[in-house]
Biopython code that builds the backbone (N, CA, C, O; Angstrom):
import numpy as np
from Bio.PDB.StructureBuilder import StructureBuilder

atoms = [
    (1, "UNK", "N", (-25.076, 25.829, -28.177)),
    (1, "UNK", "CA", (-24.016, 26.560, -27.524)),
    (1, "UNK", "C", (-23.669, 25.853, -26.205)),
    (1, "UNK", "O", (-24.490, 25.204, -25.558)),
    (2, "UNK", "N", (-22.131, 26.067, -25.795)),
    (2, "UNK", "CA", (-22.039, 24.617, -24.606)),
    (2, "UNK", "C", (-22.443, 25.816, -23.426)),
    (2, "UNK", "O", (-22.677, 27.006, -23.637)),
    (3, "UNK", "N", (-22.439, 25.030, -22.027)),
    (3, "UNK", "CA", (-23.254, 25.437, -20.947)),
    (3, "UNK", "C", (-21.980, 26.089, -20.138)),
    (3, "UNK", "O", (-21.132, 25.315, -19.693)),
    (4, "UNK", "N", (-21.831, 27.556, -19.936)),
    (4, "UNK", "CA", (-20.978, 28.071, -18.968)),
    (4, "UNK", "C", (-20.907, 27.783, -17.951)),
    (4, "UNK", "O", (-22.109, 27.736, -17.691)),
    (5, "UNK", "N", (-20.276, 27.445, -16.796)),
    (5, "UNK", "CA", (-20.319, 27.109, -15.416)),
    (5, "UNK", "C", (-19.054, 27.715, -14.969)),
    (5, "UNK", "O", (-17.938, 27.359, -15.347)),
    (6, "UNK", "N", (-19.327, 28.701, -14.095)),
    (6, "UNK", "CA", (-17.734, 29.490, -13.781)),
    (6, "UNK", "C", (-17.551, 28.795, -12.264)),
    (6, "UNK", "O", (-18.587, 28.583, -11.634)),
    (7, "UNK", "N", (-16.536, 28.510, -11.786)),
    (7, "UNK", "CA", (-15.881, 28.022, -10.364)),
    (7, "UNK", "C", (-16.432, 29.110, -8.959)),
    (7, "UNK", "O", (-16.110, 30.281, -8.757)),
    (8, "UNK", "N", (-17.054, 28.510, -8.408)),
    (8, "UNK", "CA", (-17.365, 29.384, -7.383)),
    (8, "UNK", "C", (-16.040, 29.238, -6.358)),
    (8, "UNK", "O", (-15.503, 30.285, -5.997)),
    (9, "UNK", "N", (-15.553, 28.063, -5.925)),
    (9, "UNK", "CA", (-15.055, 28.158, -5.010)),
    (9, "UNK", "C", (-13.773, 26.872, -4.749)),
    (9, "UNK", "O", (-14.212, 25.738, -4.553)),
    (10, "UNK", "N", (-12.637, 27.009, -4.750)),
    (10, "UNK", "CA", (-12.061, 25.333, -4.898)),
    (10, "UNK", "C", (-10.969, 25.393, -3.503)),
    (10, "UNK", "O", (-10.144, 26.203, -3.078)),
    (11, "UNK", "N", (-11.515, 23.976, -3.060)),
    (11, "UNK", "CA", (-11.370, 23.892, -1.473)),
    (11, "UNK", "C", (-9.586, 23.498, -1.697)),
    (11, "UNK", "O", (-9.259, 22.654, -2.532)),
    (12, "UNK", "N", (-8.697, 24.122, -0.966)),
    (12, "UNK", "CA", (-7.704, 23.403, -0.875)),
    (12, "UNK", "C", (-7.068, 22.555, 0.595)),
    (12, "UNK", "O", (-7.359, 23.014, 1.699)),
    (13, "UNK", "N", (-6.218, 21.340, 0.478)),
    (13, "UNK", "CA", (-6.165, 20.900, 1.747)),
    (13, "UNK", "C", (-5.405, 19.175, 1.446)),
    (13, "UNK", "O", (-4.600, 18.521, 2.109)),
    (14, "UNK", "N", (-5.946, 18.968, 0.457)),
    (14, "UNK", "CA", (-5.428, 17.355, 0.019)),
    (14, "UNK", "C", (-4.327, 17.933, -0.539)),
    (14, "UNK", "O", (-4.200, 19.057, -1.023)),
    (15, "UNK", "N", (-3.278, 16.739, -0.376)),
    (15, "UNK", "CA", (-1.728, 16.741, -1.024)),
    (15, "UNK", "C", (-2.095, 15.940, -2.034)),
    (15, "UNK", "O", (-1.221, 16.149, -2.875)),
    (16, "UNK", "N", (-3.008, 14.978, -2.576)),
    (16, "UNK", "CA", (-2.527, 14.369, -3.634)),
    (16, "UNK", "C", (-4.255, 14.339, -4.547)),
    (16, "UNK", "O", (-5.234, 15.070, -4.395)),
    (17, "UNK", "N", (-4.050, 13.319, -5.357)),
    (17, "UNK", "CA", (-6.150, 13.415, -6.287)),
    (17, "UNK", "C", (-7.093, 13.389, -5.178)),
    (17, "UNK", "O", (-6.803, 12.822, -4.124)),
    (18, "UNK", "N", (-8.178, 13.960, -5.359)),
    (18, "UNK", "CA", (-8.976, 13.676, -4.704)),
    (18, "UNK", "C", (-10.284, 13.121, -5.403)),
    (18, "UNK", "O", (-11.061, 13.812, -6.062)),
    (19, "UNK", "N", (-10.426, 11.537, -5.113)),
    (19, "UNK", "CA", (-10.883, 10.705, -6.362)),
    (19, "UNK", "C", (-13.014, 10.751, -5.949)),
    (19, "UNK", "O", (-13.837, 10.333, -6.763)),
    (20, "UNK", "N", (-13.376, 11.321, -4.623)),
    (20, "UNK", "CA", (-14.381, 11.173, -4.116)),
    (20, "UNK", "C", (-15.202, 12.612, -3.341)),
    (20, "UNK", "O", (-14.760, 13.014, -2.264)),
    (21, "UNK", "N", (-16.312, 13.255, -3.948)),
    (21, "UNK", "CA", (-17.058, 14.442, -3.054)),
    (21, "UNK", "C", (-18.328, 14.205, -2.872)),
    (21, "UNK", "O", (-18.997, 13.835, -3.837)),
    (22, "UNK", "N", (-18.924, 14.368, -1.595)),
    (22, "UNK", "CA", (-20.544, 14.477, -1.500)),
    (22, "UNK", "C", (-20.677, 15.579, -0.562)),
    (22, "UNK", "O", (-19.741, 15.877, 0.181)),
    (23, "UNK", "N", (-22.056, 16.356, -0.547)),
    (23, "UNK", "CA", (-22.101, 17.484, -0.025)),
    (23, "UNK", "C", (-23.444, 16.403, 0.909)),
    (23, "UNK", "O", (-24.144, 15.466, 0.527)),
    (24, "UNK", "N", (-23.333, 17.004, 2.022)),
    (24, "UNK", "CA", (-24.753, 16.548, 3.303)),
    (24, "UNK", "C", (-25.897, 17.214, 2.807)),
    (24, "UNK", "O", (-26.132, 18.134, 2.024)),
    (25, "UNK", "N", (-26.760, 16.154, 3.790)),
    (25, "UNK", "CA", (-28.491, 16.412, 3.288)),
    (25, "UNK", "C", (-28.926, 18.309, 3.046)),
    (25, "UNK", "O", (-29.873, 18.762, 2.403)),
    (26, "UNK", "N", (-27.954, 19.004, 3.742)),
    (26, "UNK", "CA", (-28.784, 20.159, 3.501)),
    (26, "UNK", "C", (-27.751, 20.878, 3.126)),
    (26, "UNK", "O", (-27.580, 22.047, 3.472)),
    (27, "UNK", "N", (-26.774, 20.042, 2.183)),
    (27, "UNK", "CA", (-25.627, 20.991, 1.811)),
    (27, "UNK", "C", (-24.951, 22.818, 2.487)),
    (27, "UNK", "O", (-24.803, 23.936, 1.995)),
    (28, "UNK", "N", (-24.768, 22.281, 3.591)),
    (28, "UNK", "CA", (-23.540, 22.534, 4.346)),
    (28, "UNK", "C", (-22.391, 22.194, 4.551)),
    (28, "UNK", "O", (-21.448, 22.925, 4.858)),
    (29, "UNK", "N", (-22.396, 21.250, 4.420)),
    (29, "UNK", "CA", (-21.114, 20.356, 4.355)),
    (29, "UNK", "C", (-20.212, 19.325, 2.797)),
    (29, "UNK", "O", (-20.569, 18.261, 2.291)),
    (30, "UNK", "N", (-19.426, 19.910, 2.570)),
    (30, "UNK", "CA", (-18.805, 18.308, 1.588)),
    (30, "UNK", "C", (-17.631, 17.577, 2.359)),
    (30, "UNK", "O", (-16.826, 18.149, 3.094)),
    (31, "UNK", "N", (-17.659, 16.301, 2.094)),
    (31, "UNK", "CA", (-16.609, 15.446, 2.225)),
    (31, "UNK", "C", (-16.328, 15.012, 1.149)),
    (31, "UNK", "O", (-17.072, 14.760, 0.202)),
    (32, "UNK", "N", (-14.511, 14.837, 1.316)),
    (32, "UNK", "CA", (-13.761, 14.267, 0.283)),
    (32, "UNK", "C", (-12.890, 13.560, 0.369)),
    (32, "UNK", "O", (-12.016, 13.943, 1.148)),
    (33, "UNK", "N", (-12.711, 12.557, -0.157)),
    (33, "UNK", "CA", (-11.846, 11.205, -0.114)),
    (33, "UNK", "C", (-10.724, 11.654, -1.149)),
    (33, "UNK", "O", (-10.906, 12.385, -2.123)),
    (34, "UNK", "N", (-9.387, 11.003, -0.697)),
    (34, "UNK", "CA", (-8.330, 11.550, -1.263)),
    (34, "UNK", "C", (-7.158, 10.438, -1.841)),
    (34, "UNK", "O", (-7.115, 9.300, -1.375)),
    (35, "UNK", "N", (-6.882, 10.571, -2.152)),
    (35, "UNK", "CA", (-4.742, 9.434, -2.697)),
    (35, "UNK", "C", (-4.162, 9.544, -1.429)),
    (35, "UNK", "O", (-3.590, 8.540, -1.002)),
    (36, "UNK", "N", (-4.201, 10.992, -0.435)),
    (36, "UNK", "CA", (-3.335, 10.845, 0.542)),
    (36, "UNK", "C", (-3.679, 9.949, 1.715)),
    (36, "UNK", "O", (-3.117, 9.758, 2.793)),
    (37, "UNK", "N", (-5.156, 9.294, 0.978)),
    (37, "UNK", "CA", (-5.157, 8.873, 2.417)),
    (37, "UNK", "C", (-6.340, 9.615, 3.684)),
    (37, "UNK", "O", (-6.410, 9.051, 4.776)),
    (38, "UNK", "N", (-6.789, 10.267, 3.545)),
    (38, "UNK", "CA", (-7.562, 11.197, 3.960)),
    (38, "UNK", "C", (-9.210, 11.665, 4.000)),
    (38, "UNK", "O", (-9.507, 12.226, 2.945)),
    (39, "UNK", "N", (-9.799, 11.616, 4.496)),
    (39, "UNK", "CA", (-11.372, 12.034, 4.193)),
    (39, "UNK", "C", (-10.772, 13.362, 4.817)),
    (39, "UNK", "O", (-9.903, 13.414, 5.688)),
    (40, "UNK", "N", (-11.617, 14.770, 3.997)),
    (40, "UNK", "CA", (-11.815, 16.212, 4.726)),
    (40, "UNK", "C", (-13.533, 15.990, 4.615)),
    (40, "UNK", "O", (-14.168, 15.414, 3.732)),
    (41, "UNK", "N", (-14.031, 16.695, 5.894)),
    (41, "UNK", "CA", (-15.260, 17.668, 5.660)),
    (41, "UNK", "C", (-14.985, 18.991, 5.950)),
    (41, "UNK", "O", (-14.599, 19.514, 6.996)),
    (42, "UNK", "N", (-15.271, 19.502, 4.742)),
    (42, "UNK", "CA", (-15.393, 20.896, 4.828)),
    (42, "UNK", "C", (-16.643, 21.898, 4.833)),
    (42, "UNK", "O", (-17.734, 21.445, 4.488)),
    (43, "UNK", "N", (-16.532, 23.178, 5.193)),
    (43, "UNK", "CA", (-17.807, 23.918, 5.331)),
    (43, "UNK", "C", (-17.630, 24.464, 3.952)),
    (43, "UNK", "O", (-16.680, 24.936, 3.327)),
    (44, "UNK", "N", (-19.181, 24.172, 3.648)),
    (44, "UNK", "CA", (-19.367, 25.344, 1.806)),
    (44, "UNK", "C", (-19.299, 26.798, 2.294)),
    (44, "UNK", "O", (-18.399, 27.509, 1.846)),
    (45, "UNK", "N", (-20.320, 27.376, 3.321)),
    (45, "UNK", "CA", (-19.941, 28.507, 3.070)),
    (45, "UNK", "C", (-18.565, 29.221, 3.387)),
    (45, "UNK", "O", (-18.337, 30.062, 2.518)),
    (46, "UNK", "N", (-17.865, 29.177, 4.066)),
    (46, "UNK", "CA", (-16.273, 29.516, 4.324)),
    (46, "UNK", "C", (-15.133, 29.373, 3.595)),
    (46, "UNK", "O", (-14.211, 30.157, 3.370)),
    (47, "UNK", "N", (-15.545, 27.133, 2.927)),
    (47, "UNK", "CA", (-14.427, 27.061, 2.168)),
    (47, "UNK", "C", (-13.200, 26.249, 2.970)),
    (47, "UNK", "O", (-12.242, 25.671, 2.455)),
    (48, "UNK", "N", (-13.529, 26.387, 4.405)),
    (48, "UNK", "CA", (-12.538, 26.012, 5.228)),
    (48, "UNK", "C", (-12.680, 24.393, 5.641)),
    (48, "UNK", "O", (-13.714, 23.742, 5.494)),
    (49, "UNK", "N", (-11.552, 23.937, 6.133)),
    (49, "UNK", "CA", (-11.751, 21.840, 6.144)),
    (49, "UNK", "C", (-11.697, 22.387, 7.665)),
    (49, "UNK", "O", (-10.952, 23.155, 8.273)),
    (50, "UNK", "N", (-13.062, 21.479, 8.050)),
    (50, "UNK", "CA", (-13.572, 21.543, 9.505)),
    (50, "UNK", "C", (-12.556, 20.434, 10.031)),
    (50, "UNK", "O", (-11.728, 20.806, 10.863)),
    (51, "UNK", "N", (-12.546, 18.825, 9.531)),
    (51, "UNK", "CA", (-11.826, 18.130, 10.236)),
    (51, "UNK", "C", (-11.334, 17.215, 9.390)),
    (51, "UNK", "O", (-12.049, 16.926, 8.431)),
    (52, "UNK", "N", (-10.380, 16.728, 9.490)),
    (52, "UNK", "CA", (-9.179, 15.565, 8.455)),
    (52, "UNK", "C", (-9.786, 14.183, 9.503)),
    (52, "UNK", "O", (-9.739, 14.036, 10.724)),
    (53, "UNK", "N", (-10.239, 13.477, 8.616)),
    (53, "UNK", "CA", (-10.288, 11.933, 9.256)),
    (53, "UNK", "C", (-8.742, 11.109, 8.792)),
    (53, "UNK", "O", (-8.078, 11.279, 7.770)),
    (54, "UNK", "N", (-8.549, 10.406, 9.678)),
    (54, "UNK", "CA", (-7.408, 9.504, 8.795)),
    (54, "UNK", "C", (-7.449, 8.167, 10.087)),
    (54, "UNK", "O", (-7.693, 8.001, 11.282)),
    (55, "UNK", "N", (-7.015, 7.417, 8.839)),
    (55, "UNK", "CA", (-7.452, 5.671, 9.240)),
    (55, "UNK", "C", (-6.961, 4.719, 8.089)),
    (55, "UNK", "O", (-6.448, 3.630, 8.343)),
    (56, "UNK", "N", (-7.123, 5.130, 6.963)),
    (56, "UNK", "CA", (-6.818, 4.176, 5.990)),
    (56, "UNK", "C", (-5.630, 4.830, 5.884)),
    (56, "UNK", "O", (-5.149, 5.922, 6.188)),
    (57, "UNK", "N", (-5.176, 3.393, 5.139)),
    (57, "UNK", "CA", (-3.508, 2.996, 4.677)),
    (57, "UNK", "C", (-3.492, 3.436, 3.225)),
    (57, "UNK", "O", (-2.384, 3.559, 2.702)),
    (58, "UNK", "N", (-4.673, 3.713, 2.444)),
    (58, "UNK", "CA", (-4.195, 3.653, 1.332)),
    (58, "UNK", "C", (-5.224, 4.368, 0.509)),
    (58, "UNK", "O", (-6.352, 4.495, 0.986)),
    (59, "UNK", "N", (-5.015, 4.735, -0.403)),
    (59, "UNK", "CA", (-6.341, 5.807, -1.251)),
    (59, "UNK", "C", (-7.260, 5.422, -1.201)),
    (59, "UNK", "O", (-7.642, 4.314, -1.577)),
    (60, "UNK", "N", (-8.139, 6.705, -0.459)),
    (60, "UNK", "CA", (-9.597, 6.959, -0.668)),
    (60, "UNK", "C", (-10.618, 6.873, -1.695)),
    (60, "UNK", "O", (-10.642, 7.883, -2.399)),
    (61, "UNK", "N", (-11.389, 6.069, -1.973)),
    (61, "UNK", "CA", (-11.697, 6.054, -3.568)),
    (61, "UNK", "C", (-13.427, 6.969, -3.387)),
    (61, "UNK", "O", (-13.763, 7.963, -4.031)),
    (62, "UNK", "N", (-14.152, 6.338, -2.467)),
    (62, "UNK", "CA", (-16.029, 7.015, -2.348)),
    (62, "UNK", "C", (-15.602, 7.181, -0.861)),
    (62, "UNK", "O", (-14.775, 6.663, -0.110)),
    (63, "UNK", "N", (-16.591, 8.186, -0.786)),
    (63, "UNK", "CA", (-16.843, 9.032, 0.324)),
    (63, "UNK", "C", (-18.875, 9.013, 0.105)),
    (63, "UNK", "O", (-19.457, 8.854, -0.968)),
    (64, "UNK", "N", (-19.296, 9.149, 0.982)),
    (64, "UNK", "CA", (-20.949, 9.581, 0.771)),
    (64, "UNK", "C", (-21.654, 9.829, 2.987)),
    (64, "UNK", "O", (-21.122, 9.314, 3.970)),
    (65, "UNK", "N", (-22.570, 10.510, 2.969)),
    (65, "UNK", "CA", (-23.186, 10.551, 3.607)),
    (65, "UNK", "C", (-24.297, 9.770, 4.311)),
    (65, "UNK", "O", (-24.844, 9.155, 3.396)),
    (66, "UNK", "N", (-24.890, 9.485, 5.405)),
    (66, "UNK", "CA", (-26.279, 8.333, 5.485)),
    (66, "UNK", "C", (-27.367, 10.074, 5.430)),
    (66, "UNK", "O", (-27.211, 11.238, 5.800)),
    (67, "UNK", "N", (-28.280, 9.364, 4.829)),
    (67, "UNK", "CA", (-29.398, 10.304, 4.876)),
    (67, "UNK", "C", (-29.791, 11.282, 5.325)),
    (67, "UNK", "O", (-30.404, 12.140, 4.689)),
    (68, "UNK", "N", (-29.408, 11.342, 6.920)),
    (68, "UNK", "CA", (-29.245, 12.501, 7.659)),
    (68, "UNK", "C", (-28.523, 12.935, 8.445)),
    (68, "UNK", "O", (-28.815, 13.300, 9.584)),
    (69, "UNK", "N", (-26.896, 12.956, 7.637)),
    (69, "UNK", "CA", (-25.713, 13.231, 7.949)),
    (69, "UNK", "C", (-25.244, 12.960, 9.268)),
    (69, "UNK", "O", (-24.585, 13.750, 9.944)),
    (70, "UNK", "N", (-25.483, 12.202, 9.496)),
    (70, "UNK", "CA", (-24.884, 11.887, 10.991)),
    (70, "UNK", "C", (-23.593, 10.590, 11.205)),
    (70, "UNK", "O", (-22.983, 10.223, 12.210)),
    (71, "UNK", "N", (-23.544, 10.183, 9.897)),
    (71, "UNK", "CA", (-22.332, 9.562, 9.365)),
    (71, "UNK", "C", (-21.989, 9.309, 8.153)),
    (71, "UNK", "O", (-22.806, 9.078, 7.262)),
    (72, "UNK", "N", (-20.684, 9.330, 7.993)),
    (72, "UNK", "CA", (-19.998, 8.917, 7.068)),
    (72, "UNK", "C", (-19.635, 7.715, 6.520)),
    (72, "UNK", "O", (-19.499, 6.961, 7.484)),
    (73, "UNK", "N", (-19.381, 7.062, 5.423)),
    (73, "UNK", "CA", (-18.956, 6.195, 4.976)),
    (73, "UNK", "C", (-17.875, 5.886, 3.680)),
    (73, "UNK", "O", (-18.325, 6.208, 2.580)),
    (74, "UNK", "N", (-16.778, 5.415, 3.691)),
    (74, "UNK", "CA", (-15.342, 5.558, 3.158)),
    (74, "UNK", "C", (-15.235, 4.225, 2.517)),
    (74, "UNK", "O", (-15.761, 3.207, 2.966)),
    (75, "UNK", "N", (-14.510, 4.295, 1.423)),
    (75, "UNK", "CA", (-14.397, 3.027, 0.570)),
    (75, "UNK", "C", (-13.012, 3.200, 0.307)),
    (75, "UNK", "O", (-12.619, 4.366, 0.259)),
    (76, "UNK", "N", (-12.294, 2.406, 0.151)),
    (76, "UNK", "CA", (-10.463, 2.631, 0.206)),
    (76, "UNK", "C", (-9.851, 1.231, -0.374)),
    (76, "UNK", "O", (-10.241, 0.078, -0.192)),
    (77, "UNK", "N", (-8.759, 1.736, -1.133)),
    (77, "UNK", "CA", (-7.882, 0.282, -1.539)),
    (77, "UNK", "C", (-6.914, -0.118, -0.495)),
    (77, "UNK", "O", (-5.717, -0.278, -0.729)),
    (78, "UNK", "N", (-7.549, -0.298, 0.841)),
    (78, "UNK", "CA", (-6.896, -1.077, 2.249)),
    (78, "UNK", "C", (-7.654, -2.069, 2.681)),
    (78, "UNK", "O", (-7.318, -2.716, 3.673)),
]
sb = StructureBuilder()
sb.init_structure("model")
sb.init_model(0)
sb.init_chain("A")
sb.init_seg("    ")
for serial, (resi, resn, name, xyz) in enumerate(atoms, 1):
    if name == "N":
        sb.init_residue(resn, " ", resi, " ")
    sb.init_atom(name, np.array(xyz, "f"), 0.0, 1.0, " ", f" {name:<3s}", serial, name[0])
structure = sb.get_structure()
């Protein structure tokens, strides 16, 4: 029988795919890399985008965390 998984929660905030998500070491946090151009981190429990990074010219492809969230790191076709 296949495995149910119902949607807890779906963050909105990107205008276009969002091709990249990682949640921080103690999952509080996800970041997401986007088409528009964009990294969000957002808070899990709220749901709400704490802050929009922007810098790249061109879609966001990986997004990930260092070990103990104290930075980010972005991979992009720029």
């Amino acid at each position: 029988m296949p495995l149910k998984i119902d949607c807890i929660s779906t963050l909105k905030g990107h205008s276009r795919y969002v091709n990249s998500v990682a949640y921080n070491h103690d999952s509080t946090n996800i970041v997401s890399g986007s088409d528009d151009n964009s990294i969000k981190i957002w808070d899990v429990k709220s749901g709400t985008c704490i802050s929009t990074l922007k810098g790249h010219s061109n879609d966001v492809y990986s997004v990930a965390y260092n070990h103990d969230s104290t930075n980010i790191v972005s991979g992009s076709d720029d």
